[in-house]
TORLO-480655 format. One record per residue (C-alpha): residue in three letters; chain; x, y, z. Coordinates in steps of 0.25 Angstrom, whole numbers, plus 2048, in hexadecimal, padded with zeros to 3 digits. Each point is the difference from the previous one (the first is absolute). Layout:
residues N
Ala,A,X,Y,Z
...
END
This chain:
residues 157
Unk,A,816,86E,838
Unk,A,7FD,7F2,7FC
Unk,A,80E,7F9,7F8
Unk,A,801,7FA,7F2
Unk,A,800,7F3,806
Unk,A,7F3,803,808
Unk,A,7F9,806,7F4
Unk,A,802,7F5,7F7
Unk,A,7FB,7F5,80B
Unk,A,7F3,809,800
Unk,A,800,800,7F2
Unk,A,802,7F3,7FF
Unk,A,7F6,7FB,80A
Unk,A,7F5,809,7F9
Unk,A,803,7FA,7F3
Unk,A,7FE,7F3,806
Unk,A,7F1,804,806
Unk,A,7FC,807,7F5
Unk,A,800,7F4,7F8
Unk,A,7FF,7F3,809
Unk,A,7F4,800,809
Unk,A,7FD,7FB,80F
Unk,A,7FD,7F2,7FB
Unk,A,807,7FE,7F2
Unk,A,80A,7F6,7FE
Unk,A,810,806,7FF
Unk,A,80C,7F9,7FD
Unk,A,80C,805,803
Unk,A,80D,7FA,7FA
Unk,A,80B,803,809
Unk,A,809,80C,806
Unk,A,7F6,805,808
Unk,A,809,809,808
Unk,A,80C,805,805
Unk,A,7FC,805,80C
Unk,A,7FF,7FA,80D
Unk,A,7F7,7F5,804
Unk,A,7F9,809,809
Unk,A,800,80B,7F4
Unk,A,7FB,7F5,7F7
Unk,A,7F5,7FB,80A
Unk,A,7FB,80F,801
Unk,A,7FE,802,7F0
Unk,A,7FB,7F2,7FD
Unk,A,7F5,803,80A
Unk,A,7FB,80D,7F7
Unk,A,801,7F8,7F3
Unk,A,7F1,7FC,7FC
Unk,A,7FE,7F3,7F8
Unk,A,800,7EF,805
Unk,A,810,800,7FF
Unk,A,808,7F5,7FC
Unk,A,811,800,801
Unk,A,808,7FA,7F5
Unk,A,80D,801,806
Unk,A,80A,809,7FA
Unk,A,80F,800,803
Unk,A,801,80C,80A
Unk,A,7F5,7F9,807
Unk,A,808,7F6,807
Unk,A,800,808,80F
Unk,A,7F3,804,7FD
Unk,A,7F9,7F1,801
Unk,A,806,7FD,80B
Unk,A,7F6,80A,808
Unk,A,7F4,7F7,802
Unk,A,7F7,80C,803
Unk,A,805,805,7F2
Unk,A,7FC,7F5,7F9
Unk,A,7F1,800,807
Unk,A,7FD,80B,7F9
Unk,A,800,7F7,7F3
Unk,A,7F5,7F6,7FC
Unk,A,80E,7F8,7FF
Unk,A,80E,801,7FB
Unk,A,809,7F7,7F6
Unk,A,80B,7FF,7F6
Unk,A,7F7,7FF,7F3
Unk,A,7F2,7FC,7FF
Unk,A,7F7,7FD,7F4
Unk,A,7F0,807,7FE
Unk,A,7F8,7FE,7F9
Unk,A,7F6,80A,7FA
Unk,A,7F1,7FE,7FB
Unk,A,7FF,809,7F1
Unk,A,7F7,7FC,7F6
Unk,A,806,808,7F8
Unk,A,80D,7F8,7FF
Unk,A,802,7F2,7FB
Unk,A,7FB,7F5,808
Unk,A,7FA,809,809
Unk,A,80B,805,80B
Unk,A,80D,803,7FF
Unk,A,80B,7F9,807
Unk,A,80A,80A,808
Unk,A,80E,7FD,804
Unk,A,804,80A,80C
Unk,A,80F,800,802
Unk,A,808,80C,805
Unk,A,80B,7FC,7F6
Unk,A,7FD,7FF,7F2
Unk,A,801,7F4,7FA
Unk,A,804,7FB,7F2
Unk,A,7F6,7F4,800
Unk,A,7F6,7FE,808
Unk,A,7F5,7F5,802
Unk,A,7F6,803,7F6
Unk,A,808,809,7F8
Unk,A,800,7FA,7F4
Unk,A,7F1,7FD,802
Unk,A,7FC,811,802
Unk,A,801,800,80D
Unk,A,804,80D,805
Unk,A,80E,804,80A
Unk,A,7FF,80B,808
Unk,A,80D,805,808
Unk,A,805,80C,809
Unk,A,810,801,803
Unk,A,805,806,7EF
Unk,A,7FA,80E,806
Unk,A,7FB,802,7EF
Unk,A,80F,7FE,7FB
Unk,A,7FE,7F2,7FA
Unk,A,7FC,7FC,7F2
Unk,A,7F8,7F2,801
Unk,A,801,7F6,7F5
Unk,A,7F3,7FE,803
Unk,A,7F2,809,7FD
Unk,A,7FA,7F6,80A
Unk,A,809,806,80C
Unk,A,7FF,80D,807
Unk,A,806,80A,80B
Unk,A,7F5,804,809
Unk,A,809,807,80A
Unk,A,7FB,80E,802
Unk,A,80C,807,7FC
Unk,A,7FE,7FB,7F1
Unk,A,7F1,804,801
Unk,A,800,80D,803
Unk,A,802,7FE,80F
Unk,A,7EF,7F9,801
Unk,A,7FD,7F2,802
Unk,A,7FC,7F8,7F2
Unk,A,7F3,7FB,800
Unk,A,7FC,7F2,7F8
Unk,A,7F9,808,7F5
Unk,A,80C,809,7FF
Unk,A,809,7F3,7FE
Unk,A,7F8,7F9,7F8
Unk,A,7FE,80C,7F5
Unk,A,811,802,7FF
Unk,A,802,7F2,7FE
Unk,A,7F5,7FF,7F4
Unk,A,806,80D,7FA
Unk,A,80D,7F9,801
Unk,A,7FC,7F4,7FB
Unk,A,7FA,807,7F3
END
């Protein structure tokens, strides 16, 4: 008999593969686990998807462990992407990846978009530009861009 805990780590993990692929692009904006490093490196490992780690605040023992962090294409604080979209204005949208969110951040004035973890869905942004992508406020799935870009222009209307 599997536990509740063990359940929802299968669960967890299937929701991830059914929607990122072997070589799609994934960001993950921090907490990444509570478990050991060992419980951690074992998970990671069946995860599909190019991983990149924005550092949440649980994960301070976690980046320590250099095997950990190999498993990542890299790992940092905050990082800004960009992403090609002819269907946006001026071509691509500009992306802020934070664990915490932010009240300003570069761009945000100019539509670029804010994307943030650590709320767990319990906070109410000022702005329809920033978003909580952490599983738990998105029905337990990864969010895809399409996915993000659709709520903030239903927001934004």
């Amino acid at each position: 008999m599997i536990s509740a805990v063990e359940s929802m780590d299968r669960n967890l993990i299937n929701n991830w593969n059914t929607v990122i692929n072997k070589n799609d692009t994934v960001y993950f904006l921090g907490d990444l686990s509570f478990y050991s490093v060992e419980k951690t490196i074992e998970i990671v490992k069946k995860l599909n998807g190019k991983k990149h780690w924005i550092i949440g605040n649980h994960d301070k023992k976690l980046i320590k462990n250099t095997e950990l962090t190999s498993l990542f294409e890299w790992v940092k604080d905050i990082e800004t992407i960009y992403i090609q979209d002819n269907t946006v204005p001026k071509g691509r949208t500009k992306i802020i990846l934070c664990h915490y969110p932010m009240l300003t951040w570069d761009g945000s004035h100019n539509g670029s978009w804010h994307l943030h973890g650590h709320s767990h869905n319990t906070l109410i942004h000022p702005s329809k530009y920033a978003i909580d992508v952490g599983v738990d406020a998105n029905y337990y799935f990864p969010v895809s861009y399409e996915q993000i870009k659709k709520k903030i222009l239903e927001a934004r209307v």
